[in-house]
C-alpha atoms as an extended CHARMM CRD file, in Angstrom:
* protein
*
        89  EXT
         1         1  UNK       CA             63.7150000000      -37.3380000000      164.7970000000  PROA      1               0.0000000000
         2         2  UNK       CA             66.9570000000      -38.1270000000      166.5160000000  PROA      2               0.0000000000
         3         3  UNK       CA             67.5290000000      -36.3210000000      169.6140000000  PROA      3               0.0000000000
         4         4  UNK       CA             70.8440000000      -35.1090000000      170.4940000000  PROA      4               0.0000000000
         5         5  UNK       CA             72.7220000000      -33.3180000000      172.6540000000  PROA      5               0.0000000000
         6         6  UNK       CA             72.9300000000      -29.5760000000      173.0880000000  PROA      6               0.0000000000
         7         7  UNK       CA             76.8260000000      -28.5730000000      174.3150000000  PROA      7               0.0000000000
         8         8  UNK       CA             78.2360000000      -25.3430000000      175.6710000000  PROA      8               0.0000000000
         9         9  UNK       CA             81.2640000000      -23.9760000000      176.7910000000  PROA      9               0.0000000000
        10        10  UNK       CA             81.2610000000      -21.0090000000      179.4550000000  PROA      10              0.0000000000
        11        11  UNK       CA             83.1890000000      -19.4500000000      182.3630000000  PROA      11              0.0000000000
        12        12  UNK       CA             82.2400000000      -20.7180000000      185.5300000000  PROA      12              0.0000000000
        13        13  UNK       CA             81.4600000000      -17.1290000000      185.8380000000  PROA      13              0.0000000000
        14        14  UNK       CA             79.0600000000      -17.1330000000      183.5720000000  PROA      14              0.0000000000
        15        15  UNK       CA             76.2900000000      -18.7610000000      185.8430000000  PROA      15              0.0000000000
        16        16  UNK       CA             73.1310000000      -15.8230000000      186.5910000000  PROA      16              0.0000000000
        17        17  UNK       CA             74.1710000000      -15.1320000000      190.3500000000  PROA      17              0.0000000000
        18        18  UNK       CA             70.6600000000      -13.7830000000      191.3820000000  PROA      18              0.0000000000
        19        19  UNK       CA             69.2810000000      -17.5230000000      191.0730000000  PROA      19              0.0000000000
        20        20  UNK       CA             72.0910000000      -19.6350000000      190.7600000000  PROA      20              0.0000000000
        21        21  UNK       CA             71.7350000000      -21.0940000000      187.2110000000  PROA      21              0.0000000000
        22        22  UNK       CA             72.7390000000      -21.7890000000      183.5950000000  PROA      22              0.0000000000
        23        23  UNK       CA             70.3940000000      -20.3950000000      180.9220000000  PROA      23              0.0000000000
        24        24  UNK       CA             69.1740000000      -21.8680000000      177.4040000000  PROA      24              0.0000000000
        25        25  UNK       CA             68.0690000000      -19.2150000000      174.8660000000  PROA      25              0.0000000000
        26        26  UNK       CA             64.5670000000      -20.0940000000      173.6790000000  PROA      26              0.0000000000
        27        27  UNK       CA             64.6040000000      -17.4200000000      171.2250000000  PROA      27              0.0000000000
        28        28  UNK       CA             67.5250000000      -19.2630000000      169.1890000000  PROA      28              0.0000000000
        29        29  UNK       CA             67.2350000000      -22.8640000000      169.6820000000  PROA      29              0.0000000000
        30        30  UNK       CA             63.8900000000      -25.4540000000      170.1590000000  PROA      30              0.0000000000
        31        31  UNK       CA             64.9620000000      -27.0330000000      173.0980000000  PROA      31              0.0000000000
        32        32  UNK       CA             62.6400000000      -30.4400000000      171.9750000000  PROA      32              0.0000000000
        33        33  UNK       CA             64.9320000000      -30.4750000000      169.4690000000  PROA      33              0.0000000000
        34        34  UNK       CA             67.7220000000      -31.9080000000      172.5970000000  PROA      34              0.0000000000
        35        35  UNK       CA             67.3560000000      -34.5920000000      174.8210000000  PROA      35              0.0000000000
        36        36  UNK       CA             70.0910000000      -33.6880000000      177.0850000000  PROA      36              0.0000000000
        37        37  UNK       CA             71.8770000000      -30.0450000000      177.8540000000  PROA      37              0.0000000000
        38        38  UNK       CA             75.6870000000      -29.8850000000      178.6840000000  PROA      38              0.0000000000
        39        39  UNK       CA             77.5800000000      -27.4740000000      179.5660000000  PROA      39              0.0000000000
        40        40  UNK       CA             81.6120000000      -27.6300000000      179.9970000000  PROA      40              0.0000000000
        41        41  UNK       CA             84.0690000000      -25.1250000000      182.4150000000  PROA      41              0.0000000000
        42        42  UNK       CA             87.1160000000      -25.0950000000      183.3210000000  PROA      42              0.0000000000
        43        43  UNK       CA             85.7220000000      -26.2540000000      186.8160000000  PROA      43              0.0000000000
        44        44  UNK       CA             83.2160000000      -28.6880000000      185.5210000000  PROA      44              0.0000000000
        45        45  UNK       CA             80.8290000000      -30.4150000000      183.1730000000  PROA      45              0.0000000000
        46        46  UNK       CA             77.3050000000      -29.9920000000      183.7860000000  PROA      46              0.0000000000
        47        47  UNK       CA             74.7410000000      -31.9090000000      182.3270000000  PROA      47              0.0000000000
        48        48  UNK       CA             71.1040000000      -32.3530000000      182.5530000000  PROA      48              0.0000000000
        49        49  UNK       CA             68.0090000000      -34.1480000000      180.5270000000  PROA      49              0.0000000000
        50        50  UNK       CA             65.5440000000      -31.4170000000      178.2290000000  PROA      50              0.0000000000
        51        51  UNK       CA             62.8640000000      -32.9980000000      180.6340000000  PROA      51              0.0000000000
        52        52  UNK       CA             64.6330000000      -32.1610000000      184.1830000000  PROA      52              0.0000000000
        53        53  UNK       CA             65.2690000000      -28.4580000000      182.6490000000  PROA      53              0.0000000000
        54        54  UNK       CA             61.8070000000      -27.6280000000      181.5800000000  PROA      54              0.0000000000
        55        55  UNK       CA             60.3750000000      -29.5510000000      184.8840000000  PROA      55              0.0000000000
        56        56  UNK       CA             62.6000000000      -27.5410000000      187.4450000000  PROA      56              0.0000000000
        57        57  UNK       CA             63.8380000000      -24.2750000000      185.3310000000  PROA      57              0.0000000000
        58        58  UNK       CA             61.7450000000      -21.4990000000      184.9640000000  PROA      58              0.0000000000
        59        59  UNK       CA             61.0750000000      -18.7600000000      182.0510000000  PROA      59              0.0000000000
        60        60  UNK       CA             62.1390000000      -15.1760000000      181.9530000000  PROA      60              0.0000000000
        61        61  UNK       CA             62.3750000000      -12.5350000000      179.3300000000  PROA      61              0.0000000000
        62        62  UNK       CA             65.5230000000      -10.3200000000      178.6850000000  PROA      62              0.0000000000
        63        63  UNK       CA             65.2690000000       -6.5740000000      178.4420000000  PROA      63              0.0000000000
        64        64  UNK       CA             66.3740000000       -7.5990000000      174.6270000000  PROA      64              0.0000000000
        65        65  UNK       CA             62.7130000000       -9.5910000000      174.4870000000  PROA      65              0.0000000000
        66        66  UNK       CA             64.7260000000      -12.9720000000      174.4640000000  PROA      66              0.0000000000
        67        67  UNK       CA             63.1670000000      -15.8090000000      175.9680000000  PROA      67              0.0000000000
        68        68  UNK       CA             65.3770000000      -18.0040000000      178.3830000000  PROA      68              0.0000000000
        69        69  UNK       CA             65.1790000000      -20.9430000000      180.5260000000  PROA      69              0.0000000000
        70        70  UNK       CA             67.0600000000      -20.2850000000      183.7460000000  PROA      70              0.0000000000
        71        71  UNK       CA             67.5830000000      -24.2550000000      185.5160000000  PROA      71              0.0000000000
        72        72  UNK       CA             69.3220000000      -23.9330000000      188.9170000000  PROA      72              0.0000000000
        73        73  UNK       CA             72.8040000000      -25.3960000000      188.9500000000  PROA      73              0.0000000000
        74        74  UNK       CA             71.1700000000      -27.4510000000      192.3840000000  PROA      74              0.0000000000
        75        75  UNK       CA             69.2620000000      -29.5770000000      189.5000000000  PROA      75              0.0000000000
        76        76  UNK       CA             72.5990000000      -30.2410000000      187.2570000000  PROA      76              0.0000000000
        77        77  UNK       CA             74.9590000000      -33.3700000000      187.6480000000  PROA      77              0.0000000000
        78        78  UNK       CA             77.6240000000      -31.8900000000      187.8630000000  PROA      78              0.0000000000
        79        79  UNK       CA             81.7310000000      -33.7440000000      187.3000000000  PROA      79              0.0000000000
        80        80  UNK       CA             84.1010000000      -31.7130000000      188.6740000000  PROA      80              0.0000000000
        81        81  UNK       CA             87.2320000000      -31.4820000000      186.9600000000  PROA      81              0.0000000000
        82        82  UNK       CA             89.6010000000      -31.1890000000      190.3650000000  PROA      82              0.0000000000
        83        83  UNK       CA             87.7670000000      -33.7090000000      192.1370000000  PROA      83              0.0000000000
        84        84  UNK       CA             85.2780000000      -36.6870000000      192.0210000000  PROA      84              0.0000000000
        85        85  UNK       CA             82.7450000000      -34.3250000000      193.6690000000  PROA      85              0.0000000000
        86        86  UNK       CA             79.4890000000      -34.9070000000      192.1590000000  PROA      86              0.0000000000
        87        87  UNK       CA             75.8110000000      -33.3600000000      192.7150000000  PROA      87              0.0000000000
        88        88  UNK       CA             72.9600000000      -34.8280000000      191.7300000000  PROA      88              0.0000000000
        89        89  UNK       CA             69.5210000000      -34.4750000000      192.2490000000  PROA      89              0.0000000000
């Protein structure tokens, strides 16, 4: 199977505030279907390998009963659109 790339476009505020992260929805996609997760602002682009994510992100369930994969933003590379700032980790 070819992997691919999973791409996303949010709001910058769309990051989870109480840890600091983006999300992927287990309950709608197979992540092992993705070798990398990006996800584009109008800040930044964030990307980060389906390995990284499921190594340093953690599970929780939604009041809904969806399943997601919270990954802190500290574990992203992250290209900032204003400036060369970059994070890695």
């Amino acid at each position: 199977m070819i992997k691919k790339t999973y791409c996303k476009k949010e709001k910058e505020s769309g990051k989870l505030k109480y840890c600091d992260a983006w999300s992927f929805n287990l309950s709608k996609e197979d992540i092992n279907n993705y070798e990398t997760l990006k996800y584009f602002t109008e800040k930044a682009t964030y990307e980060i390998s389906v390995d990284l994510a499921k190594a340093k992100g953690f599970i929780r369930e939604t009041k809904l009963g969806e399943k997601k994969l919270n990954i802190p933003i500290k574990h992203w590379y992250i290209k900032n659109k204003e400036s060369q700032n970059e994070n890695t980790d």
